[in-house]
BABAKOL-160258 format. One line per field, with one value per residue (C-alpha): residue in three letters; chain; x, y, z. Coordinates in steps of 0.2 Angstrom, whole numbers, m for minus. Last residue first. Layout:
r (ALA ...) .
c (A ...) .
x (X ...) .
y (Y ...) .
z (Z ...) .
This chain:
r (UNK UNK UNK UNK UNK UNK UNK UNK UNK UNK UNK UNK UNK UNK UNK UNK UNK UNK UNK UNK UNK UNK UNK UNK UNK UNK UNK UNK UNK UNK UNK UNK UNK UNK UNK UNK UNK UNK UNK UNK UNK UNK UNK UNK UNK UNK UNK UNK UNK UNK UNK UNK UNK UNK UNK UNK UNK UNK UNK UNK UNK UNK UNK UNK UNK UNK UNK UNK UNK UNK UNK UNK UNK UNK UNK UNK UNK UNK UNK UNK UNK UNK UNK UNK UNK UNK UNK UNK UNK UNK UNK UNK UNK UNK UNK UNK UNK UNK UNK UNK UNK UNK UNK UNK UNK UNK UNK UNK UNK UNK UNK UNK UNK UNK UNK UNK UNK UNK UNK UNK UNK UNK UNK UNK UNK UNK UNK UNK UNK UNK UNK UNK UNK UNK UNK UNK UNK UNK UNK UNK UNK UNK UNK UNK UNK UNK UNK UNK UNK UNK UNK UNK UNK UNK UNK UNK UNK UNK UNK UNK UNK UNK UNK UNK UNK UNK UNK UNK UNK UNK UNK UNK UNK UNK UNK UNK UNK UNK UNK UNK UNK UNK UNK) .
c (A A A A A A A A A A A A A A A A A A A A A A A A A A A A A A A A A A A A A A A A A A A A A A A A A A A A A A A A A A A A A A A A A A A A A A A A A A A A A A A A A A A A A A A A A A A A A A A A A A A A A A A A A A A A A A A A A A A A A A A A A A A A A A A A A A A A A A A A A A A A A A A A A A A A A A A A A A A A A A A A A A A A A A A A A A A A A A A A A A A A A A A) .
x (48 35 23 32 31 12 9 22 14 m5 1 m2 m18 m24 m40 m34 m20 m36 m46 m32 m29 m46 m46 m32 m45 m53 m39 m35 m51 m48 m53 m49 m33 m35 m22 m37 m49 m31 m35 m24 m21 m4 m11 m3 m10 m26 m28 m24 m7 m9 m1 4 m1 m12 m10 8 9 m2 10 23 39 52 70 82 99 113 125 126 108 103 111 106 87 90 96 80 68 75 84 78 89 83 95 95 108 120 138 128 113 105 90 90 74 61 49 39 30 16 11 13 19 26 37 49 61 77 87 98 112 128 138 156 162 174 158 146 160 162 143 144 158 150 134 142 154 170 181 186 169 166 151 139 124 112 125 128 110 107 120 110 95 100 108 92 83 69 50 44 31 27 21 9 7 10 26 41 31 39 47 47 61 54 67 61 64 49 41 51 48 63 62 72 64 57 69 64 49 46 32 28 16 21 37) .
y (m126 m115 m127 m138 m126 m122 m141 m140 m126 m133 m149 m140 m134 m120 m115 m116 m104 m92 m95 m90 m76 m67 m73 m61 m45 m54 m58 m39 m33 m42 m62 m61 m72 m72 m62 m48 m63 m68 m52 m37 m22 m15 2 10 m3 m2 18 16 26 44 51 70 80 94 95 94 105 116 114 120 107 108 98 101 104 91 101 83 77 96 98 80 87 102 94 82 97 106 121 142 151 159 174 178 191 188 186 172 167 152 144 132 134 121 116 101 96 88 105 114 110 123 127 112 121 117 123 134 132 143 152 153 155 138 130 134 127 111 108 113 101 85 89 88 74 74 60 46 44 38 30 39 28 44 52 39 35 53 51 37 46 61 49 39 53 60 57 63 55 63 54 58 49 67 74 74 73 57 62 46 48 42 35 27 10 11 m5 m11 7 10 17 31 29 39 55 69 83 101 109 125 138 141 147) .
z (m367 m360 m364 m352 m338 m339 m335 m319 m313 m316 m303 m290 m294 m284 m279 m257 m264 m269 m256 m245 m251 m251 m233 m231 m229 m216 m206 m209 m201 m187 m179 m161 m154 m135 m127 m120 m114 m100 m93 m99 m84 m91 m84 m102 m112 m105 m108 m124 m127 m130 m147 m149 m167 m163 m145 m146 m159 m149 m133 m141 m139 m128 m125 m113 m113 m113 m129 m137 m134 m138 m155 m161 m154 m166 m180 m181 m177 m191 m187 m186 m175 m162 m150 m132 m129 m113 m125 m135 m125 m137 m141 m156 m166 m173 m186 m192 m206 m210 m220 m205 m187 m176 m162 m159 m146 m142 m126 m116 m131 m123 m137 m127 m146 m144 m135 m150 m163 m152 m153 m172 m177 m163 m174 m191 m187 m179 m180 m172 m166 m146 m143 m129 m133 m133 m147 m156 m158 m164 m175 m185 m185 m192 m203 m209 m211 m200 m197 m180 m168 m154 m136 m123 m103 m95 m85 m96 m114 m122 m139 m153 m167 m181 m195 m211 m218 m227 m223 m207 m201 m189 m174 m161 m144 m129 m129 m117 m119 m110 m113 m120 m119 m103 m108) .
């Protein structure tokens, strides 16, 4: 396995743009992080899951986690193996009666898997290397001066000056004109 390394649960976030779902994996012994896009109830379960609440019910995971211990299937791990077209893909890992099988699953079903089932996590190292995030090194250290909080003008600042020569161009009282023609 040494192709492979082992990665834990960072965070699950929500895009305030898109209202996507990206679960965020933290390598185990390195400062590297992978983003993966999921869907709002794959997310949804895998918050349950980490938070420990208690359903009345069982859902799809909780179903196929109970199935696997009524079968005396034992899940040693996940595994996200590959990355191709921006998208991911994984295996469950299981010893069912001492044979090692994998079965294809979605990374987002696979980590739901593992959180209820408490087996660890992996991701091939080439996917990682292909698509894993390092943090600037200066956020990671936390070393920030005071010069680092200071406001700087950005690209976007400039990009909005466009806007605000615009509403600086604007007649108040031009609304009120066009809404009596309207009349």
């Amino acid at each position: 396995m040494s192709d492979m390394i082992e990665v834990t649960i960072n965070s699950i976030l929500v895009s305030l743009m898109s209202q996507q779902r990206v679960i965020i994996l933290r390598e185990i012994n390195f400062e590297r992080y992978l983003p993966i896009m999921v869907g709002i109830y794959e997310a949804e379960h895998l918050t349950l899951a980490l938070q420990e609440i208690a359903i009345s019910r069982p859902l799809t995971y909780e179903l196929f986690s109970n199935t696997l211990d009524a079968l005396e299937a034992e899940l040693l791990h996940v595994e996200i193996v590959a990355l191709r077209d921006e998208t991911y893909y994984g295996n469950l890992v299981l010893n069912i009666d001492g044979v090692i099988s994998k079965i294809d699953a979605r990374p987002s079903d696979a980590i739901n898997l593992a959180v209820r089932q408490d087996v660890p996590i992996f991701v091939n190292r080439e996917v990682m290397n292909e698509a894993g995030l390092i943090p600037e090194e200066d956020i990671t250290k936390g070393t920030y001066t005071a010069a680092d909080s200071k406001p700087s003008k950005t690209i976007e600042e400039d990009r909005l000056s466009v806007f605000e020569d615009f509403l600086e161009q604007l007649d108040p009282n031009q609304e009120e004109d066009n809404e009596e023609n309207l009349d």
